[in-house]
C-alpha positions in Angstrom: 0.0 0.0 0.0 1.4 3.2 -0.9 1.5 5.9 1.7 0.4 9.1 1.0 2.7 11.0 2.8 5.4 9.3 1.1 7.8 11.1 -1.2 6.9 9.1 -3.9 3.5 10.0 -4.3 1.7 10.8 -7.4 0.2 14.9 -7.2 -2.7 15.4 -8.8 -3.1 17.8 -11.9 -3.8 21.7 -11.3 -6.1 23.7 -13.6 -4.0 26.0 -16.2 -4.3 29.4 -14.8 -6.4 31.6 -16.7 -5.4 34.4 -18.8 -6.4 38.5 -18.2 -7.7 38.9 -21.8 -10.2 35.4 -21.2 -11.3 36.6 -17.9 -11.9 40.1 -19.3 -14.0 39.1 -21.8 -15.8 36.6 -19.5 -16.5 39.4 -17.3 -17.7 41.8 -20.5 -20.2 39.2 -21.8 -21.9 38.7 -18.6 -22.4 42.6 -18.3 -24.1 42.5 -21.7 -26.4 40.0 -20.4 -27.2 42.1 -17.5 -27.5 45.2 -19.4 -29.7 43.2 -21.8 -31.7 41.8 -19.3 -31.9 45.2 -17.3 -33.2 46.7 -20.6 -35.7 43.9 -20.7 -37.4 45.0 -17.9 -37.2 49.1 -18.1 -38.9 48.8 -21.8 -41.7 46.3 -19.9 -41.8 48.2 -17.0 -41.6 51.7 -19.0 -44.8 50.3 -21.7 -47.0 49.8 -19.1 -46.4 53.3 -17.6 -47.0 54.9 -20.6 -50.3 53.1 -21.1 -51.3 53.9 -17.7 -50.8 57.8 -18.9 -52.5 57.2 -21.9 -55.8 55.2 -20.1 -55.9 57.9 -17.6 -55.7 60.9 -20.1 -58.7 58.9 -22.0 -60.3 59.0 -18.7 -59.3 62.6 -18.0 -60.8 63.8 -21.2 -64.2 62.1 -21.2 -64.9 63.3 -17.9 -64.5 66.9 -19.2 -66.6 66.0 -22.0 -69.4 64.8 -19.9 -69.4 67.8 -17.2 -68.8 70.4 -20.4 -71.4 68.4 -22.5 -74.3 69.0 -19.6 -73.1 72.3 -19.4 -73.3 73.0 -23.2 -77.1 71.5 -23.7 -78.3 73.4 -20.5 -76.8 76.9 -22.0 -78.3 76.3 -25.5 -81.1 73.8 -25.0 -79.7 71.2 -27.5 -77.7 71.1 -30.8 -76.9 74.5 -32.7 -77.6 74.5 -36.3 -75.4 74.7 -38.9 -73.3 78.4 -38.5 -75.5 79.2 -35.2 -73.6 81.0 -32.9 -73.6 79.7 -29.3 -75.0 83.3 -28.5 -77.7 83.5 -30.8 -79.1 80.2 -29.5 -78.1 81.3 -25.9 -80.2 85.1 -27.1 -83.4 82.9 -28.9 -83.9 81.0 -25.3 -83.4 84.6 -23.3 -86.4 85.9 -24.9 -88.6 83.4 -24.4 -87.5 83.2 -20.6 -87.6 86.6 -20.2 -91.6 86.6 -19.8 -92.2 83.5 -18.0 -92.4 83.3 -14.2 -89.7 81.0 -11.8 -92.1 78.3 -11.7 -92.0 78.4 -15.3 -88.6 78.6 -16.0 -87.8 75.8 -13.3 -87.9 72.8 -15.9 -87.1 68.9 -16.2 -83.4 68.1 -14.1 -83.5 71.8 -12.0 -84.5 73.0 -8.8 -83.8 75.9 -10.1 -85.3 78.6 -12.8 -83.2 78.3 -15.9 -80.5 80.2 -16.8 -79.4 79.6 -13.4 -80.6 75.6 -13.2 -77.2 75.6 -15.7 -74.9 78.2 -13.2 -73.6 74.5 -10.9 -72.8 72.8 -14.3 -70.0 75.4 -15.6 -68.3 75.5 -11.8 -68.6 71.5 -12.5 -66.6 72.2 -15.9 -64.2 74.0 -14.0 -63.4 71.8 -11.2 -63.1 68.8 -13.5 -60.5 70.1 -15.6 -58.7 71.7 -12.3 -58.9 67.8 -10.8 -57.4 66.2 -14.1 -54.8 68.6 -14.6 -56.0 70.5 -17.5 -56.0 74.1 -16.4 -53.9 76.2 -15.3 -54.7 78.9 -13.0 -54.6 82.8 -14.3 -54.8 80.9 -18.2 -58.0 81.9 -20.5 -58.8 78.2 -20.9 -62.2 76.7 -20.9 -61.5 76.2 -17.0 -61.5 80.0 -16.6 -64.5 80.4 -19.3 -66.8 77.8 -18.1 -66.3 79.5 -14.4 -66.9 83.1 -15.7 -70.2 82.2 -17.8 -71.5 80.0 -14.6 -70.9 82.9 -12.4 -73.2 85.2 -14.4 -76.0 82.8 -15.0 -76.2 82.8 -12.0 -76.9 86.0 -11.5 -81.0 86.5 -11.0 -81.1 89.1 -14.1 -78.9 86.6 -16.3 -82.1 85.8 -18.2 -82.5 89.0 -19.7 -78.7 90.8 -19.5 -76.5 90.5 -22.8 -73.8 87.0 -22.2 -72.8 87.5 -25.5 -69.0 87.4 -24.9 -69.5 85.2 -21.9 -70.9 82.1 -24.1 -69.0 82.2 -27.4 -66.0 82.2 -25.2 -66.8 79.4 -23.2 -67.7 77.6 -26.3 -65.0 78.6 -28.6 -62.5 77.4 -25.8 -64.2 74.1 -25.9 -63.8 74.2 -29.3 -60.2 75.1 -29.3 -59.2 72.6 -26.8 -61.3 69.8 -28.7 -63.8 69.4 -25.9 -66.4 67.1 -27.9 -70.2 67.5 -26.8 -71.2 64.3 -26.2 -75.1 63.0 -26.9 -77.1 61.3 -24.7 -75.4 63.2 -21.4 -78.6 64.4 -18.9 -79.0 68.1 -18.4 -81.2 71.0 -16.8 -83.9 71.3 -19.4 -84.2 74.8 -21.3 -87.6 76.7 -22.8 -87.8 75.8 -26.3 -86.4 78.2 -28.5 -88.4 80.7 -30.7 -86.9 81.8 -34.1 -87.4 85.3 -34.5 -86.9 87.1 -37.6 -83.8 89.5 -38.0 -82.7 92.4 -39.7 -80.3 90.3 -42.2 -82.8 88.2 -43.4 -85.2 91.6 -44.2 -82.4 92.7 -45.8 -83.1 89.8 -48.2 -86.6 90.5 -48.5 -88.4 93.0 -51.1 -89.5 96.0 -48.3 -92.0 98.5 -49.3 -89.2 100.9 -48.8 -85.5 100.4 -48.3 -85.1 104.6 -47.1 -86.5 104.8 -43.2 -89.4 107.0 -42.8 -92.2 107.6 -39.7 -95.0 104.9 -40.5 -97.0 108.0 -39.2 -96.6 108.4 -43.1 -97.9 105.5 -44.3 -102.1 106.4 -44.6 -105.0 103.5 -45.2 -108.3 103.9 -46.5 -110.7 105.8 -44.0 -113.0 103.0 -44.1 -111.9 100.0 -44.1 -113.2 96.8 -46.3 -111.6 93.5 -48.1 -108.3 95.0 -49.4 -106.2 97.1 -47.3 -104.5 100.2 -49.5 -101.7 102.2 -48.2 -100.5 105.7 -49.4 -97.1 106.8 -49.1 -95.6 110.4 -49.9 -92.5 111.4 -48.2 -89.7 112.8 -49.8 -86.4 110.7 -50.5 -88.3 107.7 -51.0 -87.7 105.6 -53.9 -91.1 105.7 -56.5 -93.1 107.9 -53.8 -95.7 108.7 -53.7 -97.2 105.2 -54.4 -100.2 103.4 -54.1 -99.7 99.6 -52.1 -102.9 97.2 -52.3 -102.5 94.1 -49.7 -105.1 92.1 -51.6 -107.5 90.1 -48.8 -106.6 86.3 -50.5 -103.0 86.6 -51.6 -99.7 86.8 -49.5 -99.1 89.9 -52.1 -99.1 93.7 -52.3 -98.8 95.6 -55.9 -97.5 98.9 -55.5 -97.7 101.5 -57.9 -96.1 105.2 -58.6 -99.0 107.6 -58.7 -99.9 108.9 -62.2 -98.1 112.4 -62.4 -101.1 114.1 -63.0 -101.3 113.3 -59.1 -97.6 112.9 -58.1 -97.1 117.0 -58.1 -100.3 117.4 -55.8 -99.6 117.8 -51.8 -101.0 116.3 -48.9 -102.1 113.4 -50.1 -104.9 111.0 -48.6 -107.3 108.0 -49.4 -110.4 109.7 -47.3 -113.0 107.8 -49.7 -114.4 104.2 -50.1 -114.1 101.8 -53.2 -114.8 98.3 -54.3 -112.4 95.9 -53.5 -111.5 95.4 -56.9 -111.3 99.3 -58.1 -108.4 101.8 -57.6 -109.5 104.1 -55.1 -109.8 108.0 -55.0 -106.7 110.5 -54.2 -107.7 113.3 -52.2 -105.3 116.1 -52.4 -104.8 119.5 -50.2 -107.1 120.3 -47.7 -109.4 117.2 -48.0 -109.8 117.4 -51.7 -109.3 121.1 -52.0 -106.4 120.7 -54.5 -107.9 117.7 -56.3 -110.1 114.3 -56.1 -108.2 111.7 -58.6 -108.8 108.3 -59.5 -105.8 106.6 -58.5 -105.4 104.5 -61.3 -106.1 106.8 -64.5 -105.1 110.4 -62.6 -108.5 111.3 -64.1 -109.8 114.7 -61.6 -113.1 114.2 -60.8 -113.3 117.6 -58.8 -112.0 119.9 -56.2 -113.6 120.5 -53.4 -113.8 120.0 -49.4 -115.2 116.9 -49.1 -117.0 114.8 -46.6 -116.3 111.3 -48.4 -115.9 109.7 -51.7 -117.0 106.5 -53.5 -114.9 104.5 -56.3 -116.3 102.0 -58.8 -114.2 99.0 -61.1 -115.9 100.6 -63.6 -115.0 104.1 -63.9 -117.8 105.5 -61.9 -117.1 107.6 -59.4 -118.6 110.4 -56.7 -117.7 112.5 -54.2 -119.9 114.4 -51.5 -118.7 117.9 -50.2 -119.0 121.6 -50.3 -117.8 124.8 -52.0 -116.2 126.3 -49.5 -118.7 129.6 -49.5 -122.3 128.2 -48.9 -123.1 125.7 -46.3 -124.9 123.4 -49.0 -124.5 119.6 -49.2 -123.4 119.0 -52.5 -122.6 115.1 -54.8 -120.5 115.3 -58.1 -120.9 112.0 -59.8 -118.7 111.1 -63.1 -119.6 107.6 -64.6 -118.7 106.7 -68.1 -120.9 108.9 -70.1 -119.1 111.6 -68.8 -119.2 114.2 -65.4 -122.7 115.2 -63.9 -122.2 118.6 -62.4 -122.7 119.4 -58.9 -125.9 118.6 -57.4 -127.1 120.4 -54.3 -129.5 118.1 -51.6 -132.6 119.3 -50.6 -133.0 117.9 -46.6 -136.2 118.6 -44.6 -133.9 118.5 -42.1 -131.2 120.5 -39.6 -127.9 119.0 -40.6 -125.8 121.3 -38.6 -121.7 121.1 -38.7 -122.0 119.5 -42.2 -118.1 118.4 -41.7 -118.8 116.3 -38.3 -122.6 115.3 -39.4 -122.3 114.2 -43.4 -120.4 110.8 -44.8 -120.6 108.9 -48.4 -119.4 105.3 -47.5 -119.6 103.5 -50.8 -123.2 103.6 -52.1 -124.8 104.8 -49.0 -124.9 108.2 -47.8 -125.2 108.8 -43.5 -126.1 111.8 -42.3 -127.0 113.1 -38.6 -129.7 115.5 -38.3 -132.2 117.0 -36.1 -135.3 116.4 -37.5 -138.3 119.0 -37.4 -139.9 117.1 -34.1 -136.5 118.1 -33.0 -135.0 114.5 -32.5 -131.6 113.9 -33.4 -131.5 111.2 -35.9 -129.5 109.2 -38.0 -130.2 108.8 -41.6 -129.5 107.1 -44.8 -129.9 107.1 -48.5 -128.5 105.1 -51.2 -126.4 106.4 -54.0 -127.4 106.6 -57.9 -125.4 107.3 -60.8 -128.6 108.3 -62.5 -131.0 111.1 -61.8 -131.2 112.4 -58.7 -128.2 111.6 -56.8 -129.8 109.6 -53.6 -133.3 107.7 -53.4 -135.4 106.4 -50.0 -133.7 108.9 -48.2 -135.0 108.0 -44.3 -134.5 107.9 -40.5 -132.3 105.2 -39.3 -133.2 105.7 -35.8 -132.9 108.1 -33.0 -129.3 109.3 -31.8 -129.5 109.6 -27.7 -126.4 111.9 -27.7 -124.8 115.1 -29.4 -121.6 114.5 -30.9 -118.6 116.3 -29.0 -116.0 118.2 -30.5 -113.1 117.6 -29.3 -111.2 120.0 -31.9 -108.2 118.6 -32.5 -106.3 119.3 -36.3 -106.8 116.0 -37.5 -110.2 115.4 -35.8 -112.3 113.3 -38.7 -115.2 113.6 -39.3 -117.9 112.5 -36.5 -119.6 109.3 -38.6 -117.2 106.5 -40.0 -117.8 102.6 -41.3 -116.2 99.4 -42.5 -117.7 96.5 -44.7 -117.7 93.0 -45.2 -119.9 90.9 -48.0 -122.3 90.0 -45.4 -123.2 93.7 -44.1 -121.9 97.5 -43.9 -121.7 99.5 -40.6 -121.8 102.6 -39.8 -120.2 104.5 -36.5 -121.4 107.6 -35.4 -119.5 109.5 -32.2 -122.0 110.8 -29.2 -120.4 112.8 -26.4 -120.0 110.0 -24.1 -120.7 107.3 -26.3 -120.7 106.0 -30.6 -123.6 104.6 -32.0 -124.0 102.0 -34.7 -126.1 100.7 -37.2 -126.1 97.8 -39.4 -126.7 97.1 -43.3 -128.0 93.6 -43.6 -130.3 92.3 -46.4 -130.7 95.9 -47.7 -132.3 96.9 -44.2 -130.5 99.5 -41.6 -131.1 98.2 -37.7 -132.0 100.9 -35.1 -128.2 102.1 -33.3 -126.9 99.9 -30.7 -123.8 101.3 -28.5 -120.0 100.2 -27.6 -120.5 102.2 -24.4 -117.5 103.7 -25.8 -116.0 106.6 -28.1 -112.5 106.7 -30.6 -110.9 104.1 -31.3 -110.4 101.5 -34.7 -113.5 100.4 -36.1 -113.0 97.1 -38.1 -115.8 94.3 -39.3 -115.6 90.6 -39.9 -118.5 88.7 -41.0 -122.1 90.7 -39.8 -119.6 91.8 -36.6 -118.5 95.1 -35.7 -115.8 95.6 -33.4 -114.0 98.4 -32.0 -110.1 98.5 -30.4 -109.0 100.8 -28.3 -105.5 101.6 -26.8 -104.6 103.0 -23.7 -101.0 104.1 -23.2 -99.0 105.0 -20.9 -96.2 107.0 -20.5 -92.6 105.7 -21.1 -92.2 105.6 -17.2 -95.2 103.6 -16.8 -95.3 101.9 -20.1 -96.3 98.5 -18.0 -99.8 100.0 -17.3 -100.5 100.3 -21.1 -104.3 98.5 -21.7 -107.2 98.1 -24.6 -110.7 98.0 -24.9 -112.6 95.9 -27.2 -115.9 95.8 -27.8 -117.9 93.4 -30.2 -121.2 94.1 -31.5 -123.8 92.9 -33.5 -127.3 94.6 -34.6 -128.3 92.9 -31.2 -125.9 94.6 -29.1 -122.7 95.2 -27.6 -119.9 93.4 -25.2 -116.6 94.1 -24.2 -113.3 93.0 -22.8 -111.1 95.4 -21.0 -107.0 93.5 -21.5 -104.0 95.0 -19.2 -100.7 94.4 -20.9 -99.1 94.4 -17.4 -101.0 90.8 -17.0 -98.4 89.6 -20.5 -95.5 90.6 -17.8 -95.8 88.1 -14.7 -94.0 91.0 -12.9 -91.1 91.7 -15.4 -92.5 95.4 -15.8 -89.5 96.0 -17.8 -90.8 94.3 -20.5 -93.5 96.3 -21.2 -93.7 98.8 -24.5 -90.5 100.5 -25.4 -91.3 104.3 -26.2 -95.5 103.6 -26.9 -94.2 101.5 -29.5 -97.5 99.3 -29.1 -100.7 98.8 -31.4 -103.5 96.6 -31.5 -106.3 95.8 -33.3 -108.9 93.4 -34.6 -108.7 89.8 -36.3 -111.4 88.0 -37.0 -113.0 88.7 -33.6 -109.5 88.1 -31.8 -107.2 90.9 -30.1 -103.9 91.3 -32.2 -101.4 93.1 -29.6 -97.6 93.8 -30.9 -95.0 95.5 -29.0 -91.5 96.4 -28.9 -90.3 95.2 -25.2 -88.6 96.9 -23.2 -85.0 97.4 -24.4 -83.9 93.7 -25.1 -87.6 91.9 -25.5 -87.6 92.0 -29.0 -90.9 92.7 -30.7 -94.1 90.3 -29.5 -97.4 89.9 -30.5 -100.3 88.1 -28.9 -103.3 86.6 -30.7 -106.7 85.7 -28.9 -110.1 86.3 -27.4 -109.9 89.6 -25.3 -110.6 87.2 -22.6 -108.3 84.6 -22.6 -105.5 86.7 -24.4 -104.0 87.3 -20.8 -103.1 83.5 -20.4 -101.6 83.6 -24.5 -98.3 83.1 -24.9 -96.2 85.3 -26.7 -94.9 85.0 -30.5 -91.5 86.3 -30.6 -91.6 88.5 -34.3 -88.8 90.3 -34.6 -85.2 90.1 -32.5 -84.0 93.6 -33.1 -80.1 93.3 -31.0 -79.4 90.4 -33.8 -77.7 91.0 -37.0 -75.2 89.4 -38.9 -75.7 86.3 -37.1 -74.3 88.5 -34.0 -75.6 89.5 -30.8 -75.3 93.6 -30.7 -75.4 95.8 -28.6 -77.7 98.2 -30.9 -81.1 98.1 -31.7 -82.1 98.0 -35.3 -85.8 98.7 -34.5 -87.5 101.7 -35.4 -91.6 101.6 -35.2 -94.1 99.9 -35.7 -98.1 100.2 -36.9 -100.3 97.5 -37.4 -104.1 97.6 -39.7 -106.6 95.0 -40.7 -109.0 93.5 -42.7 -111.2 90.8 -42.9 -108.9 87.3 -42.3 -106.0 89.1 -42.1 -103.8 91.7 -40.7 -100.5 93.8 -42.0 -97.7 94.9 -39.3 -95.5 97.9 -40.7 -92.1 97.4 -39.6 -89.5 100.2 -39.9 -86.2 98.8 -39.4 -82.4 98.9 -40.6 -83.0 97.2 -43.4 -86.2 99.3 -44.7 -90.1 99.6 -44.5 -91.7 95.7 -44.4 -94.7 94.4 -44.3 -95.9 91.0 -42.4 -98.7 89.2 -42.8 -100.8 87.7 -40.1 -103.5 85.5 -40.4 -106.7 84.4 -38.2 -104.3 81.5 -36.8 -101.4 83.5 -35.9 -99.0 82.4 -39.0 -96.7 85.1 -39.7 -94.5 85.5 -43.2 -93.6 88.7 -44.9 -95.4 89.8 -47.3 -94.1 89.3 -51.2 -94.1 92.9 -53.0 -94.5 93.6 -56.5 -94.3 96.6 -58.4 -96.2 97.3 -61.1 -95.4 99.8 -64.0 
């Protein structure tokens, strides 16, 4: 056995000692590894960080969405058309707010009366971008915007004050910062919106008149019937002075340029009656001092101070008045065959003031008399182109009152009418109250009273009714009101209407500078008025006794144009007249002298005008 400790012992073999340049290299490739390994993990590590920004970006942005997309529905009720500005939308809403109580304007999704149901929304937009990290504070973001526009909604006159700047801003930051408006996202309801008309889309309607002028100007027959004429002579109008004719079935006026025969003449009025389908009488001067023309020839038919006139399709025509000199009743007829000279009427009878007491309206002839028993009286007579000028001259029936003076210039004369195809009436003015009579079936019917004096005389059907307004001044404009009173042969009844009712309270509302008017419409009240400073210009349409619960049609936004909100009206006046089935409301604007059309149901359009040659 060999023993190990032995010097002759086998050693056993040593590893060969490794060189620098192999342990270098060792040590180089396991540092790639690492490195590799190391990068590995950062670019893992590193991709899911960056998706985590991404998803909570997402996240970041679609709860802005929401909160601005609540905030954006309640401010405009819903999507804006096609090149609607936020502000126009934000305006149409105001005016239909402006009128309607709190408990009105506190809709669907609010507590609270809009504009201000929308006022926690916008602070919502602003604390939800603040919380992801998408304003900055002191920066003109949609933060800041959204904050500013809540704060003035709510506000308790935000409903009425200009947010022009306030809402385009807000939106056009949303815009800018590519803020969608998402569907389907719950918010305050608003009133639905009216759409007014504006001055830039007059501007692209045919007005009656592009140069400005008072409607003051604008004169309509004396009496009214089926058409509606309108006389215009003022100087620096285009093809003045002209003759418009709003026919009673068409959405139409024809205008004409007087003849010249006429044109030259001054003081120009349509104080006579004529046919629906004739061209009425010109007076000119001092009630036909200066010249009585037919309208469409420029034929004279005399010259004299007259009490009335009566036009035919046919030619015929007549006129009744007096020389000037000799308190005589006098008729000048012309027909065809040529002029009958002047005939002077025999009465058995006291006519007295023969300017307050006499009146030609159409073929009829009304007079007010006291007769020898010494009862004041109304009578009649008809008209004939023939012979002797009137036939079965008689007493209407008795007259209770005298008629009062009240001397005015442009007091007319004391007895006026209006006609329909069913029946002609006839208005004559006592000293507290009018009295009228009725034309049916060829038979007058004893005088029946309004229980009232002045005011528009219309007729629709065998129905007489008369409008009154009552304004106020401009300090007091709220307690403007109207009378109407509807009668028949049977009698009278009647409706007094307070405008202050229309208001629920918002007395600031009520008619800018007495620019108010009403009248008749097939047995409806017609009201339009310009409200207050920012109300735009309203009508109403109903029964004199329901009209206070009406709502209002918004006509006419005068602080749009342009598709802006201004800061300028571009309303001037207003004058409204009407006829059987219809009405016409004169609207002097920026953009000219226009005519609308309303009819028995409230439809408005303007009206298409034609000239003729």
């Amino acid at each position: 056995m060999t023993d190990p400790h032995s010097s002759d012992a086998t050693e056993p073999e040593q590893p060969a000692p490794e060189s620098i340049d192999v342990i270098t290299a060792d040590r180089k490739k396991r540092q790639r590894r690492m490195l590799l390994v190391s990068l590995g993990l950062l670019v893992v590590v590193g991709g899911g960080g960056f998706g985590l920004f991404r998803y909570q970006d997402a996240q970041h942005k679609k709860a802005v969405a929401t909160a601005w997309s609540g905030f954006a529905r309640c401010v405009t009720g819903g999507d804006l058309e096609a090149n609607e500005r936020p502000s126009q939308r934000f305006r149409n809403l105001q005016l239909v707010a402006m009128t309607m109580n709190d408990v009105e304007r506190t809709l669907e999704g609010s507590d609270k009366p809009w504009p201000i149901s929308c006022a926690s929304l916008g602070h919502a937009v602003n604390e939800t971008m603040r919380s992801a990290g998408m304003a900055e504070s002191g920066k003109k973001d949609l933060a800041a915007a959204s904050e500013t526009l809540a704060k003035a909604l709510n506000e308790g006159n935000s409903l009425s004050i200009d947010l022009t700047d306030a809402v385009d801003t807000a939106f056009d930051q949303a815009k800018e910062a590519k803020i969608d408006t998402l569907a389907g996202i719950a918010a305050p309801k608003a009133p639905v919106p009216q759409h007014p008309l504006t001055a830039t889309y007059l501007a692209t309607v045919e007005p009656l008149s592009r140069a400005s002028f008072a409607l003051k100007g604008a004169f309509t027959d004396a009496h009214p019937a089926g058409a509606l004429r309108m006389l215009v002579e003022e100087k620096g109008v285009d093809k003045s002075p002209f003759l418009c004719t709003f026919d009673p079935k068409q959405p139409t006026v024809l205008c004409k340029s007087l003849p010249k025969s006429i044109a030259g003449g001054h003081g120009l009025r349509l104080l006579g009656t004529a046919d629906d389908d004739s061209a009425p009488l010109i007076f000119a001067g001092e009630r036909g001092t200066a010249g009585i023309f037919r309208a469409d020839t420029g034929e004279k038919i005399d010259a004299m101070y007259s009490y009335g006139g009566y036009a035919k399709k046919d030619g015929s025509s007549a006129v009744l008045g007096y020389n000037g000199r000799e308190p005589e009743l006098l008729v000048t007829r012309r027909t065809a065959a040529g002029t009958i000279p002047r005939t002077k009427l025999e009465l058995d009878f006291d006519l007295g003031n023969l300017y307050y007491s006499s009146q030609l309206l159409w073929n009829a002839m009304l007079l007010r008399g006291i007769s020898r028993q010494d009862e004041r009286k109304l009578y009649a007579a008809t008209l004939d182109f023939r012979g002797e000028p009137f036939r079965d001259l008689g007493a209407v029936g008795l007259l209770p009152e005298p008629g009062r003076i009240d001397g005015g210039a442009d007091e007319p004369p004391h007895i006026s009418g209006c006609r329909t195809e069913q029946s002609m009436v006839v208005r004559v003015k006592g000293y507290r109250n009018d009295f009228m009579s009725f034309l049916i079936g060829g038979k007058w019917t004893p005088p029946v009273s309004p229980e009232i004096t002045g005011g528009i005389l219309s007729c629709h059907g065998s129905e007489a009714v008369v409008t009154r307004l009552e304004t106020a001044g401009n300090d007091r404009a709220w307690k403007t009101s109207f009378t109407q009173v509807h009668c028949t042969s049977a009698g009278c009844r009647g409706d007094n209407v307070a405008i202050e009712k229309f208001l629920k309270g918002r007395y600031e509302f009520g008619p800018r500078e007495a620019h108010v008017d009403a009248v008749d419409l097939d047995g409806k009240l017609l009201v339009v008025w310009a409200a207050g400073d920012r109300g735009g210009v309203r009508m109403r349409l109903a029964r004199a006794d329901q009209i206070e619960r009406a709502e209002d049609q918004i006509l006419f936004d005068d602080m749009v144009k342009d598709g802006q909100v201004g800061k300028l009206s571009t309303f001037f006046d207003l004058r409204l007249f009407s006829r059987d089935g219809f009405a016409i409301l004169l609207m002097n604007t920026v953009a000219g002298i226009h005519a609308l059309r309303i009819d028995a149901g409230g439809k408005v359009a303007p009206v298409t005008v034609k000239w003729a040659e």
